[in-house]
C-alpha positions in Angstrom: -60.6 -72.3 -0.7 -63.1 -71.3 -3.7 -63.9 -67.5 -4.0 -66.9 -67.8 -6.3 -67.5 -64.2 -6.7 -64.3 -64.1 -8.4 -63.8 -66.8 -10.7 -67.2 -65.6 -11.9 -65.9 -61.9 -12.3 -62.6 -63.2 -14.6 -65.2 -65.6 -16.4 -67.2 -62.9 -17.7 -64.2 -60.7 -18.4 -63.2 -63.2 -21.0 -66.8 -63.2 -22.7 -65.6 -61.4 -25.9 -69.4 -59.1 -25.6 -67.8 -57.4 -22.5 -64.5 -56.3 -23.1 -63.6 -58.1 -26.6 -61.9 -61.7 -26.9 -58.4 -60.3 -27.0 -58.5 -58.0 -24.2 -60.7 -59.3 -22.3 -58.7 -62.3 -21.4 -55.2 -60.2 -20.7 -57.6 -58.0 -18.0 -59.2 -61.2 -16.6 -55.1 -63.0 -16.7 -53.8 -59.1 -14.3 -56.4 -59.0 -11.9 -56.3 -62.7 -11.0 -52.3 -61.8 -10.8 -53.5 -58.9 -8.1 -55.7 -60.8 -6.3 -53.5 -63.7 -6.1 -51.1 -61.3 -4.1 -54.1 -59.8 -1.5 -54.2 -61.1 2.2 -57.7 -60.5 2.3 -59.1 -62.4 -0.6 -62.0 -63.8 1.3 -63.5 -60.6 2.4 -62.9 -59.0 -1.1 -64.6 -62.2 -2.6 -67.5 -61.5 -0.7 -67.3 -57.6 -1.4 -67.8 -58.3 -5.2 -71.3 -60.2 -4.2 -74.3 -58.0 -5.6 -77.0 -60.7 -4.9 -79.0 -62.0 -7.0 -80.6 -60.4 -10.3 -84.1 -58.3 -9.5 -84.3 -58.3 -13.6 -82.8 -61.2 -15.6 -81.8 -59.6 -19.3 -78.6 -59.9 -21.2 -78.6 -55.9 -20.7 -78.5 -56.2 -16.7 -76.1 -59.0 -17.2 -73.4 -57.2 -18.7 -74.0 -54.2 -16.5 -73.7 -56.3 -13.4 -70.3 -57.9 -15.0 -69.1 -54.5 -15.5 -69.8 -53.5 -12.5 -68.2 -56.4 -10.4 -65.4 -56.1 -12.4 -65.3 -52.5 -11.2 -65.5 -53.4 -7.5 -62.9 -56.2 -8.0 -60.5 -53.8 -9.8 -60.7 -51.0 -6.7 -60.0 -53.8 -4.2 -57.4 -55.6 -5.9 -55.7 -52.6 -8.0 -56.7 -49.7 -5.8 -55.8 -51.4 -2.8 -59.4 -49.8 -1.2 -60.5 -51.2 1.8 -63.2 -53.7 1.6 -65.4 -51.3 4.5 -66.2 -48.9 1.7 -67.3 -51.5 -0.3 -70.8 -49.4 -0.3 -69.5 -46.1 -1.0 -67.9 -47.8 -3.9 -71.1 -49.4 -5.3 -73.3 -46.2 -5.1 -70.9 -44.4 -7.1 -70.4 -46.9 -9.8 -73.8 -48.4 -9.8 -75.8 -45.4 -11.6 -73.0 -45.9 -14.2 -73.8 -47.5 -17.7 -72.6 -50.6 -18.9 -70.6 -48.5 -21.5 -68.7 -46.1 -18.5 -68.2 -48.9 -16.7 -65.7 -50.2 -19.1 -64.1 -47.1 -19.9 -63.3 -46.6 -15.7 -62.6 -50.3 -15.7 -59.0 -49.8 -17.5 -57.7 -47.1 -15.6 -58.2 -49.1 -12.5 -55.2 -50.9 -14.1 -51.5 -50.1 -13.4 -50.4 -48.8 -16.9 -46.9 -50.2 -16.7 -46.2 -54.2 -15.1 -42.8 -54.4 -15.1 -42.2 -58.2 -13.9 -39.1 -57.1 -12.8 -37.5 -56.8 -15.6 -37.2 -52.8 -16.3 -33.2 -53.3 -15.5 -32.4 -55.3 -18.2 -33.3 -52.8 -20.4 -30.0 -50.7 -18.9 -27.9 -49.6 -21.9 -25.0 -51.0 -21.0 -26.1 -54.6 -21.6 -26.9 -53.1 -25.6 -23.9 -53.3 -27.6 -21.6 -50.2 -28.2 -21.3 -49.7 -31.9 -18.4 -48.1 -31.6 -16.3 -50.7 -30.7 -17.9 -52.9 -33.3 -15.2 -52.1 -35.9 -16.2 -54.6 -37.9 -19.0 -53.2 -39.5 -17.6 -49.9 -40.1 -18.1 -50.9 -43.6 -19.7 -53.5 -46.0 -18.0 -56.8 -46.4 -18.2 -60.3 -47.3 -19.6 -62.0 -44.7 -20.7 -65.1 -46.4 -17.4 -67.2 -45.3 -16.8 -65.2 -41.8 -18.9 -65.4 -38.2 -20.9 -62.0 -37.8 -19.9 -60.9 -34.8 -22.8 -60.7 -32.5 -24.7 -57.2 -31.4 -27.8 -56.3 -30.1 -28.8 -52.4 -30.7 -31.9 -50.6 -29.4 -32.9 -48.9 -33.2 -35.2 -46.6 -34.6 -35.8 -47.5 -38.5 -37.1 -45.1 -41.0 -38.2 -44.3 -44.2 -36.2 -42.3 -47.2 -36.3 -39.2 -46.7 -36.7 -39.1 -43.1 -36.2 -35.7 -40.7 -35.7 -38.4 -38.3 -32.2 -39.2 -40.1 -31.5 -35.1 -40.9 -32.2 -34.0 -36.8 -32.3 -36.1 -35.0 -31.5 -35.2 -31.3 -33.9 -32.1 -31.6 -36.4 -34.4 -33.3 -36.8 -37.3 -30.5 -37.1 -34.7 -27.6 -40.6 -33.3 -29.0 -42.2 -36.9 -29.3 -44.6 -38.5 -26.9 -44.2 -42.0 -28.2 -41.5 -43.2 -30.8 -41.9 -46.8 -32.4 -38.1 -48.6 -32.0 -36.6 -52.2 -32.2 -34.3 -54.3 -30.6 -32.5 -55.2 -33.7 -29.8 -58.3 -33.1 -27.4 -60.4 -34.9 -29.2 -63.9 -34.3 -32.6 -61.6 -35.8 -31.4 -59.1 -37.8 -34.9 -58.0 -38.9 -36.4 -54.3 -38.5 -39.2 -52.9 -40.3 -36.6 -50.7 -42.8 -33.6 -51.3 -43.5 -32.2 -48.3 -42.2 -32.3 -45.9 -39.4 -30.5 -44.6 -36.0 -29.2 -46.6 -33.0 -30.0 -44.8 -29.6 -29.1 -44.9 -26.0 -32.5 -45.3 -24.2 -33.0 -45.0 -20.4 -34.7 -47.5 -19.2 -37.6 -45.6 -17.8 -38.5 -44.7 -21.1 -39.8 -47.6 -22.3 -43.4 -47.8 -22.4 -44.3 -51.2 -23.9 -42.1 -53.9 -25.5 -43.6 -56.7 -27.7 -42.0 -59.1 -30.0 -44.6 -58.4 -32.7 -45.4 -55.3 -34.6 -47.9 -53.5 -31.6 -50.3 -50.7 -34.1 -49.2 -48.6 -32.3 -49.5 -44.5 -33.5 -46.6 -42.3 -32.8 -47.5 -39.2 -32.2 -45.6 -35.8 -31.2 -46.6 -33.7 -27.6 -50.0 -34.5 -27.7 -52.1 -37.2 -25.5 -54.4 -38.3 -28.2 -53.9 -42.1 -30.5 -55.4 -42.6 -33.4 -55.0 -46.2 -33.3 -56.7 -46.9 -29.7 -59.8 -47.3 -29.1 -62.3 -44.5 -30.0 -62.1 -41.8 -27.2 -58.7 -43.5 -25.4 -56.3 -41.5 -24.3 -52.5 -42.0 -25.1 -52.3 -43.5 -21.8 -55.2 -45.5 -21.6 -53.8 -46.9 -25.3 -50.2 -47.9 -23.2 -52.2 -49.4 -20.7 -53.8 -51.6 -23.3 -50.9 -52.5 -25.4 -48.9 -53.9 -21.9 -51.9 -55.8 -20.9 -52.2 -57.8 -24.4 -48.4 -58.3 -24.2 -48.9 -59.3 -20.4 -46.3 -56.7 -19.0 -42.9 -56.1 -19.2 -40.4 -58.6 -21.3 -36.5 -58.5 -21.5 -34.4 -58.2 -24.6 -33.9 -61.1 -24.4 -37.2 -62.6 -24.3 -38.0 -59.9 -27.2 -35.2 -61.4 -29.2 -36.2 -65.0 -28.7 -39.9 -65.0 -29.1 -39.9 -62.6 -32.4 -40.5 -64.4 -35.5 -41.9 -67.7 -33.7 -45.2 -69.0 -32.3 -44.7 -68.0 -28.9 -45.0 -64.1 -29.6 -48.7 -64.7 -30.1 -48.9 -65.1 -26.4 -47.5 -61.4 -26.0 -49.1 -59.7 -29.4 -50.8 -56.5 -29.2 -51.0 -56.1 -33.1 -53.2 -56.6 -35.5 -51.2 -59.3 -37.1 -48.1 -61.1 -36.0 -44.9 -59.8 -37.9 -41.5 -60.8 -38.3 -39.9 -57.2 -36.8 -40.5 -56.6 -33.1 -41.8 -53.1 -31.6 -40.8 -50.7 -28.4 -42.1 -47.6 -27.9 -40.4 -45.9 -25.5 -41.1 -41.7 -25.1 -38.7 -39.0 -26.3 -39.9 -37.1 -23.8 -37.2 -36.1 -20.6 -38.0 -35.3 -17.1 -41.3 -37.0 -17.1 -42.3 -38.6 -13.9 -43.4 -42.0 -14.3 -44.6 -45.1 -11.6 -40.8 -46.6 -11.8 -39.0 -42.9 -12.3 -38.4 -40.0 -14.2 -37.4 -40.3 -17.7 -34.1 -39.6 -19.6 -32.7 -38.0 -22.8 -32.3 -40.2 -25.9 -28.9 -40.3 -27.6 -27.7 -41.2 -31.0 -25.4 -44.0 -30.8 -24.9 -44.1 -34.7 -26.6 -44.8 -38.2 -27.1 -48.0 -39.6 -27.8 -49.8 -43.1 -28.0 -53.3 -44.2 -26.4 -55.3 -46.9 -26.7 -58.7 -48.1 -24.9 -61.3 -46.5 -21.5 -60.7 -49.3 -21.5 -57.1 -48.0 -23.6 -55.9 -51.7 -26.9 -53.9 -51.3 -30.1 -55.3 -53.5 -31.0 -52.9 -55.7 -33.8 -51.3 -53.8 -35.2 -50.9 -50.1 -38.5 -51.7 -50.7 -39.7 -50.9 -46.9 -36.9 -48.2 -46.7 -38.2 -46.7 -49.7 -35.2 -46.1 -51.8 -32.0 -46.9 -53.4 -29.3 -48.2 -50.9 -26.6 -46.2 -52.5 -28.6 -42.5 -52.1 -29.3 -43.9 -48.5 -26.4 -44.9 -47.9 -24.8 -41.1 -48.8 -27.2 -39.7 -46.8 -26.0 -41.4 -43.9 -22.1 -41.3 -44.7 -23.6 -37.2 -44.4 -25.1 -36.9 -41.0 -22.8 -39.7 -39.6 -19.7 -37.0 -40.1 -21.8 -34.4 -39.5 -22.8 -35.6 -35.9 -19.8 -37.6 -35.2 -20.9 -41.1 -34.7 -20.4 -44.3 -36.9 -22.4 -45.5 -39.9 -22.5 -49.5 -39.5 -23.2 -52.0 -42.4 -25.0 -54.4 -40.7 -25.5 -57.9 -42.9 -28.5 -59.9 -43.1 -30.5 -62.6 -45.0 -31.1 -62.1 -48.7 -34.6 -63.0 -48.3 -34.6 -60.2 -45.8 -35.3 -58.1 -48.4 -37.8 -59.5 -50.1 -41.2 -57.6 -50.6 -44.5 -59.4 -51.4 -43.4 -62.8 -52.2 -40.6 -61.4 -54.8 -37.3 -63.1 -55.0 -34.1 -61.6 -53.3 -32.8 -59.2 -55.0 
């Protein structure tokens, strides 16, 4: 059976002048998903029906698309009953085209975990301190690296991050991390922590670099759309990567053609990006959140155990890191793990490895 009134609605949801030609297709792509799973779809399909057009502009025309889309997202999202299909289109139809879209979003579930959420648990993340090995640099050039796969937090030199940081993550909102793994040992530093994350922390997981802002006990974001919320810009980010992935999938896809299908970046990149919340004790659709632990520090070294002479995305000498993280490693009573990777790992802006 053909519901017309849909199709139409997800058509115009990926005409980049509604909604813009990379969102637009990721909202069109979740509420077919939603209505796919509705018992009713033939009433709803005739719900979303607003006649025919008493003006014919390309100003009504959007407005009407808006609108529908609206309706569509209440039935289908909401779960409202198709009866107050009338209630629902006298309080949206005095809207604008522009309102329309912002109430559009947050029809949306923020968080579409496929299921996956679990695999996130970290006990299927390695436990660096049984991973001896790397307990200090070596020549790995004639050995197998043994495999790990760490949830990490890179930074730059200095970093309070590195100096504090258990007091630091509780105070933030929205922390940028990596899954950072022996078959893709590739971070945006070189450097950083390796935490324990609940899994109902994690906000968004993409195998590209996501622009997303970090920022500390506030709900605002720089980087979302102008006059988003924090939450509105999560909502966003998961519906460009198309929900929740596993490590797994994070691993494979990073670096390769296929992440383009779950980007929510500006540009594709070569590290991959979770943001997960500092926060504890926050209630969220799928539970409360946890506390973030420090697992241990890390650095990397060139595949004979050597640094290169200089970080350039950690932003300093490997030796004076490397001190600094001997330091707070002691200091907090965790390891500090040389992790090896590629030489041209640490290239920077088409130089040679160094």
């Amino acid at each position: 059976m053909l519901y017309d009134n849909v199709i139409a609605i997800l058509k115009s949801l990926e005409d980049p002048s509604l909604f813009g030609p990379q969102i637009g297709p990721k909202y069109a792509l979740r509420l077919k998903m939603l209505f796919d799973e509705m018992n009713n779809r033939q009433a709803i399909d005739q719900a979303v029906s607003l006649g025919n057009y008493l003006v014919h502009s390309e100003a009504n025309k959007r407005h009407r698309a808006a609108l529908r889309a609206v309706l569509l997202g209440e039935f289908v999202a909401k779960r409202q009953p198709v009866v107050i299909r009338d209630t629902l289109l006298k309080k949206y139809q005095k809207l604008t085209t522009d309102q329309l879209k912002q109430c559009f979003p947050q029809l949306l579930p923020a968080f579409a975990d496929n299921g996956k959420r679990l695999a996130w648990a970290p006990e299927n993340f390695s436990n660096p301190a049984t991973l001896r090995d790397f307990f200090e640099a070596k020549d790995w050039s004639k050995s197998t690296i043994p495999s790990y796969m760490f949830f990490v937090h890179t930074v730059r030199h200095p970093s309070v991050w590195i100096d504090n940081p258990i007091i630091t993550m509780r105070g933030w909102t929205a922390i940028s991390m990596s899954v950072l793994s022996s078959q893709k040992p590739r971070a945006y530093t070189n450097h950083g922590l390796i935490l324990g994350v609940p899994v109902n922390n994690i906000l968004s997981a993409s195998p590209s670099d996501q622009w997303f802002d970090n920022y500390a006990g506030t709900d605002k974001s720089v980087k979302a759309t102008p006059g988003h919320s924090m939450a509105q810009h999560i909502i966003e980010k998961n519906l460009m990567i198309g929900g929740l992935l596993t490590p797994q999938q994070i691993v494979r896809m990073q670096g390769g053609a296929e992440a383009r299908d779950h980007s929510a970046g500006t540009s594709l990149t070569e590290h991959n990006e979770i943001v997960v919340t500092g926060l504890a004790g926050q209630p969220l659709p799928f539970g409360t959140t946890g506390s973030l632990t420090l697992k241990a520090y890390f650095i990397q070294t060139k595949i004979d155990g050597s640094f290169p002479s200089t970080f350039y995305r950690s932003q300093g000498k490997p030796t004076e890191i490397e001190t600094v993280l001997k330091k707070h490693a002691k200091h907090f009573n965790v390891p500090l793990l040389y992790l090896p990777a590629p030489n041209e790992y640490f290239q920077a802006n088409g130089l040679p490895p160094v």
